[in-house]
C-alpha positions in Angstrom: 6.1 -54.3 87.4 3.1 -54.4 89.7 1.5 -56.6 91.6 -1.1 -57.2 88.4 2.1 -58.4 86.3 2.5 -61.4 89.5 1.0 -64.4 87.3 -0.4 -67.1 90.0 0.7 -66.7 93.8 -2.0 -65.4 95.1 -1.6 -66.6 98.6 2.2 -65.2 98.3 1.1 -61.8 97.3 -1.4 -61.6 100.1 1.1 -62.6 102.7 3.4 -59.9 101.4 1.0 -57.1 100.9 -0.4 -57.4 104.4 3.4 -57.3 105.8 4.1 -54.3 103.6 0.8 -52.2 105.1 0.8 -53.0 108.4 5.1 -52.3 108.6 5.6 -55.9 109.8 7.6 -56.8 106.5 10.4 -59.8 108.1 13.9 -58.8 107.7 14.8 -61.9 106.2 12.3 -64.4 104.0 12.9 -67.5 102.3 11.1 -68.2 98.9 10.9 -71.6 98.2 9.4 -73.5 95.5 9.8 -75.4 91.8 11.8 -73.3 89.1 10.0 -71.0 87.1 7.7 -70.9 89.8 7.7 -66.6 89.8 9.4 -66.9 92.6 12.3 -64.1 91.9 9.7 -62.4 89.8 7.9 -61.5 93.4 11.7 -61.1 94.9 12.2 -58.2 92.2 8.3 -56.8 93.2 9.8 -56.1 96.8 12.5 -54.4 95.8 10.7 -51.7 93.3 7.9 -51.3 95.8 10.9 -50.4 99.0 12.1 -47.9 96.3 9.0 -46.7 93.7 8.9 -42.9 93.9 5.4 -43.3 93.3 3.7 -46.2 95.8 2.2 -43.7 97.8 0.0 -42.8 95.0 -1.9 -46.0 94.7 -0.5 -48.6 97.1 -2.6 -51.8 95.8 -0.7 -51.6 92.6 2.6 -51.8 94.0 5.0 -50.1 92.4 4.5 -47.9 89.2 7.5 -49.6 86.9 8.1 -46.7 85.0 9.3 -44.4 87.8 13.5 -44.0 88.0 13.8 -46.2 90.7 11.8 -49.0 89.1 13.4 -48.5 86.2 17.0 -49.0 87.7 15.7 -52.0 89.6 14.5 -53.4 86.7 18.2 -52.5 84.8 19.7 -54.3 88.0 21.3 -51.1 88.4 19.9 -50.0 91.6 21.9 -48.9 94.0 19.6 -50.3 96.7 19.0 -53.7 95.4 22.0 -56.3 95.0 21.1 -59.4 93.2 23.4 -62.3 93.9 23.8 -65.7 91.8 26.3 -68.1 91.1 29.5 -66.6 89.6 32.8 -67.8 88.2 35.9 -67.2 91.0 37.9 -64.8 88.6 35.0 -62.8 88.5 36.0 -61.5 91.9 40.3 -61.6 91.5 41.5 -58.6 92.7 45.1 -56.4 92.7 47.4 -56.2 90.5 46.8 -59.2 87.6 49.1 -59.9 84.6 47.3 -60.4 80.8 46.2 -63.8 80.9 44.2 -62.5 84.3 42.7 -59.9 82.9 42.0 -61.3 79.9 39.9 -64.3 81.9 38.5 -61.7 84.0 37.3 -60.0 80.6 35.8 -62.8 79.5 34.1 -63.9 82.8 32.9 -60.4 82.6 31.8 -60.6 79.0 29.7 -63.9 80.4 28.4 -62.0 83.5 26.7 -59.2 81.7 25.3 -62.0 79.1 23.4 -63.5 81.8 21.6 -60.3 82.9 20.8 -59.6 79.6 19.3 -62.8 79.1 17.5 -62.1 82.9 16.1 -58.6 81.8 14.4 -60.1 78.8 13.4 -63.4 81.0 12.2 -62.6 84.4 11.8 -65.8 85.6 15.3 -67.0 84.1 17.8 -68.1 87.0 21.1 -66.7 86.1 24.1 -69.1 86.9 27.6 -69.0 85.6 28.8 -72.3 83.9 32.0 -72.8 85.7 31.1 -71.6 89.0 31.9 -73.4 92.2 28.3 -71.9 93.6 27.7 -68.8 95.3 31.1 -67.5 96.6 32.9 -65.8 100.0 33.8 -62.9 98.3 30.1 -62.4 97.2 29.0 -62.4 101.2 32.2 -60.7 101.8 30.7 -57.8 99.6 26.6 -57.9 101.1 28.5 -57.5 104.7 30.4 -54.6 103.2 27.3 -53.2 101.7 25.0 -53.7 104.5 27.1 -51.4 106.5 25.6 -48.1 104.1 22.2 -46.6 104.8 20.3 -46.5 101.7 20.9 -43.4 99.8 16.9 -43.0 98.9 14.3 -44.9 100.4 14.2 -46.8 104.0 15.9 -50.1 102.8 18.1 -52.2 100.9 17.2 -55.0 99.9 19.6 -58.4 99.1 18.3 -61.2 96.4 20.1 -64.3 97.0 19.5 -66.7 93.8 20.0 -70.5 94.2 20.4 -69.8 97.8 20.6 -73.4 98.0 24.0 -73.3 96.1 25.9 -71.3 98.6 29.7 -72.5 99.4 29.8 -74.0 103.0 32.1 -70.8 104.1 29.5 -68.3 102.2 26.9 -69.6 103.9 28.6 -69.1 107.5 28.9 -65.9 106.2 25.6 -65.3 105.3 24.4 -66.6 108.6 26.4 -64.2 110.4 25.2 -61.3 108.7 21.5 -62.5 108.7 22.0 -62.7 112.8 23.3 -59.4 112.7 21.5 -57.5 110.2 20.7 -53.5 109.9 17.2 -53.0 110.3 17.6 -50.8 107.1 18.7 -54.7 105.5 15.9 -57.1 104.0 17.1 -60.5 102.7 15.0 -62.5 100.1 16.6 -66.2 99.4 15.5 -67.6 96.6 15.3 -71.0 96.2 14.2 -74.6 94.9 16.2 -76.4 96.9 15.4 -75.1 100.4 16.4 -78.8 102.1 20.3 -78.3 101.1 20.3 -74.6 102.7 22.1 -74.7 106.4 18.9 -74.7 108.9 20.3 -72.0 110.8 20.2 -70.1 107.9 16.5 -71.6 107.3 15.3 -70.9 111.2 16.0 -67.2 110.2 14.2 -66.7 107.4 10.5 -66.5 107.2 9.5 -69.0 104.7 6.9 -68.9 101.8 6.2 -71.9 100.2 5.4 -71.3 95.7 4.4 -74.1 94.1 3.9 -74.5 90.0 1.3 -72.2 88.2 -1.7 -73.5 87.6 -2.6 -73.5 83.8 -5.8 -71.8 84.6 -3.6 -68.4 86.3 -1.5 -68.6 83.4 -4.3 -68.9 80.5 -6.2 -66.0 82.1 -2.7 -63.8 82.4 -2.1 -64.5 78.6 -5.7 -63.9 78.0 -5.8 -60.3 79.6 -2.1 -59.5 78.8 -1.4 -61.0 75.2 -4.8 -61.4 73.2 -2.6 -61.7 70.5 -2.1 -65.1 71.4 -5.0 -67.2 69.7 -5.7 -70.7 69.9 -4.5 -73.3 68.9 -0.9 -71.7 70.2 -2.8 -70.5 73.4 -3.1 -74.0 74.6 0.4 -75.3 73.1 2.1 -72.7 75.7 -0.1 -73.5 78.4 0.5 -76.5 78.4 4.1 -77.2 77.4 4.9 -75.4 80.1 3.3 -76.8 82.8 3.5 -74.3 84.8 7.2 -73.3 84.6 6.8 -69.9 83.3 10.6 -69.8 82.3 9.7 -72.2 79.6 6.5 -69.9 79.4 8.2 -66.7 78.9 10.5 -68.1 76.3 8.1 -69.1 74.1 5.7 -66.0 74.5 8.8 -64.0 73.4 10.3 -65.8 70.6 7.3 -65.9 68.9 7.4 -64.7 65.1 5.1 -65.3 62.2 5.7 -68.0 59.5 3.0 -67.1 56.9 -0.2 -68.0 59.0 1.5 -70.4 61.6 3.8 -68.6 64.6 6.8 -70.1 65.3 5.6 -72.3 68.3 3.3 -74.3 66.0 5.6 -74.7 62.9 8.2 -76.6 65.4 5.3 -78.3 66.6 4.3 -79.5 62.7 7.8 -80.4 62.0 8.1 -82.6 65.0 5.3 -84.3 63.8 6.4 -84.2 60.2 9.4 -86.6 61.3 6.9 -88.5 63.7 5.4 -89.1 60.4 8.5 -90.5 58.3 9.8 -92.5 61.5 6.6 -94.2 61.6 6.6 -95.2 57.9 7.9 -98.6 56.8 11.4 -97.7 55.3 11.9 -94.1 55.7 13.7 -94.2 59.2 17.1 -93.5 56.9 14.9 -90.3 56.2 13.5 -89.2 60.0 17.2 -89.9 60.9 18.4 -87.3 58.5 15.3 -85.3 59.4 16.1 -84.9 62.9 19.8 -84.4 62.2 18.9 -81.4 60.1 16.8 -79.8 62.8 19.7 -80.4 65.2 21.8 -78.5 63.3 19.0 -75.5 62.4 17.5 -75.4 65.9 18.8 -73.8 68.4 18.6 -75.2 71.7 15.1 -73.9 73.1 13.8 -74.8 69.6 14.5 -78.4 70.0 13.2 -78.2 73.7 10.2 -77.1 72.0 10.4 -79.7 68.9 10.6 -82.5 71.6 8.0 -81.1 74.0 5.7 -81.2 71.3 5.8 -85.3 70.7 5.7 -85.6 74.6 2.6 -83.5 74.2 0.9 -85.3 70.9 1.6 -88.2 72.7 -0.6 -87.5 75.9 -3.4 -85.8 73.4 -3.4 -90.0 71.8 -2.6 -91.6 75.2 -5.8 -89.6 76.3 -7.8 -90.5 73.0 -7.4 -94.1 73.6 -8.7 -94.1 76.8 -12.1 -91.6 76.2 -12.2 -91.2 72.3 -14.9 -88.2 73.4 -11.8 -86.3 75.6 -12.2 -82.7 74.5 -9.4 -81.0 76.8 -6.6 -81.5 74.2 -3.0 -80.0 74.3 -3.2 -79.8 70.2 -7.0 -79.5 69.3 -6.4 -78.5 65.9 -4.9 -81.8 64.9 -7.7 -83.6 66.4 -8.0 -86.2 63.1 -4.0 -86.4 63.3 -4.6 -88.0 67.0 -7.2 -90.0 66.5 -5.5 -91.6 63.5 -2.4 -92.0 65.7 -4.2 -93.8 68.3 -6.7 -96.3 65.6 -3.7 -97.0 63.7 -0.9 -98.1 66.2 -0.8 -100.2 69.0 -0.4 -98.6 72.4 3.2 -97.9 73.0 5.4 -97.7 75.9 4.5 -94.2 76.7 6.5 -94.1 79.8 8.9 -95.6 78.5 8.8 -92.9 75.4 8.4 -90.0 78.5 11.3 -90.8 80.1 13.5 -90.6 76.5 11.9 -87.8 75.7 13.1 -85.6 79.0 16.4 -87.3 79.0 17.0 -85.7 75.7 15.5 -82.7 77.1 17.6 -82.6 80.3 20.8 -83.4 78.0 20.1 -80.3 75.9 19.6 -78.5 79.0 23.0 -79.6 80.0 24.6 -78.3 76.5 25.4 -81.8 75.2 25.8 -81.8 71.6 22.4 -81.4 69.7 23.3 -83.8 67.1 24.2 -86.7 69.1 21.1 -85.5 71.4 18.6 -86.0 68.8 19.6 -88.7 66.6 20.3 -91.0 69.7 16.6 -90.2 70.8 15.1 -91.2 67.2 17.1 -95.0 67.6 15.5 -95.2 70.9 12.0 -94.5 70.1 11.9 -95.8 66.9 11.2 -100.1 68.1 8.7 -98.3 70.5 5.9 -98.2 68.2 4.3 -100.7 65.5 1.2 -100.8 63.8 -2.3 -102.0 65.2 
């Protein structure tokens, strides 16, 4: 990376730039702010730029990213950098272990090295494991042991704390303990978008910087300069389903794939509203019901985040319409005559009421509930929400 791939956080990257050349870099910083803010992204900036071979050459870029160093930090194989995130407990079991322990170690392994997978091809995707109890003892146990090594290249090591705010009450005593006692050759980055449940000793030590969403102006210009390949009408669609959450962002940027003349991100977006369609017409609910059941079972999970996102969306575009039929600024511009027909030909619904059905659903895939129960439970509920001017 470099500082050019930072989308948004301008602020941030001023702070930490002017740290970095004038050797007053903190040995312990807190960065706080919304999910999918960047705010790891920046973390994992840090740590290349402590241990590019090549920053020297041209220090306002930050590090190179193709250098060995950056290369292992990005492979989260640097011995230098240790990323930490919530983990199952038989992750860490150690001694001698009889075949059902080493067969759940295997397979907590197996989920382990799944998650970094998913984090090198998702930068701003916080890695947790399902059944963890949180950040553990033994984890801390390990940074102290760690933290007693000088770095083998460079001047410091450097300790990513993930979901810092999910540390267990004895791991974040810990932690507090080794942050009062620090190496100088030690820099912590806690990570977090929960800062209020951190301990505020642990807070009082840290020098804080405050992220907050990215605007959809910082992340239109990114996509402009870095993915022309991204035309409109999709350009818009990912600026603003995300909302400045570049998780979701990133996700849809790199599952993109091309259906004939639509991409991907717009042919979920046209069925959605091909089953708006049926669930608006008198008698074919049986048929949006089956509709929907059908993409719950050939969806997979971000899809149907997607699928849902984009009624949430059509329905701001007619929500919008209603109010100023001139409104230009629309999240689907293309189906301009689709939303204006919406809004002429139906009374005004509930749209809160449809919002807060929507996300539910959304926050229930999120949660791994079952797809199919997911999506045909929201079509009952939104279907007495609407009726015809």
């Amino acid at each position: 990376m470099s500082w050019n791939d930072i989308i948004g956080q301008k602020q941030q990257q001023r702070v930490l730039k002017k740290a970095l050349e004038t050797g007053r870099f903190a040995h312990a910083y807190l960065f706080a702010g919304p999910e999918g803010s960047g705010k790891e992204s920046l973390a994992f900036e840090i740590a290349s730029i402590f241990n590019c071979r090549n920053r020297e050459t041209l220090p306002e870029k930050g590090a190179c990213g193709t250098c060995p160093d950056c290369r292992k930090v990005r492979e989260f194989m640097h011995e230098n950098v240790e990323y930490v995130f919530p983990v199952e407990s038989a992750l860490l079991e150690t001694g001698e272990t009889g075949g059902r322990e080493n067969k759940r170690f295997a397979e907590a392994r197996e989920r382990y090295e799944a998650l970094l997978e998913e984090k090198k091809l998702n930068p701003y995707f916080s890695p947790a494991m399902e059944r963890s109890m949180g950040i553990l003892t033994e984890q801390v146990l390990s940074l102290q042991h760690k933290a007693t090594f000088m770095p083998k290249s460079g001047d410091r090591k450097i300790f990513i704390i993930s979901q810092a705010e999910r540390l267990h009450p004895s791991a974040a005593n810990k932690l507090l303990k080794l942050l009062e006692e620090a190496p100088s050759h030690i820099v912590f980055i806690l990570v977090s978008s929960r800062p209020e449940a951190l301990l505020p000793t642990i807070r009082s030590r840290c020098q804080a910087l405050w992220f907050s969403r990215v605007s959809p102006g910082d992340l239109r210009s990114w996509l402009e300069i870095n993915r022309p390949d991204i035309l409109e009408p999709e350009l818009s669609f990912i600026v603003n389903f995300s909302r400045g959450n570049l998780r979701l962002a990133w996700e849809l940027i790199n599952s993109r794939s091309t259906l004939g003349e639509e991409t991907r991100t717009i042919a979920i977006r046209n069925q959605a509203l091909d089953y708006l369609r049926r669930l608006l017409t008198p008698g074919k609910f049986h048929e949006a019901l089956a509709m929907c059941e059908q993409n719950a079972k050939t969806l997979n999970r971000s899809e149907l985040t997607l699928y849902l996102a984009s009624l949430l969306l059509f329905f701001q575009d007619v929500n919008h319409r209603r109010i100023d039929p001139q409104f230009r600024l629309l999240n689907n511009p293309d189906i301009a005559d689709a939303i204006d027909r919406f809004a002429k030909n139906f009374a005004p619904p509930d749209f809160f009421r449809i919002s807060t059905i929507a996300e539910e659903a959304i926050r229930s895939l999120e949660r791994n509930a079952n797809p199919l129960l997911v999506m045909s439970s929201f079509t009952s509920e939104i279907s007495p929400l609407f009726r015809r001017a």
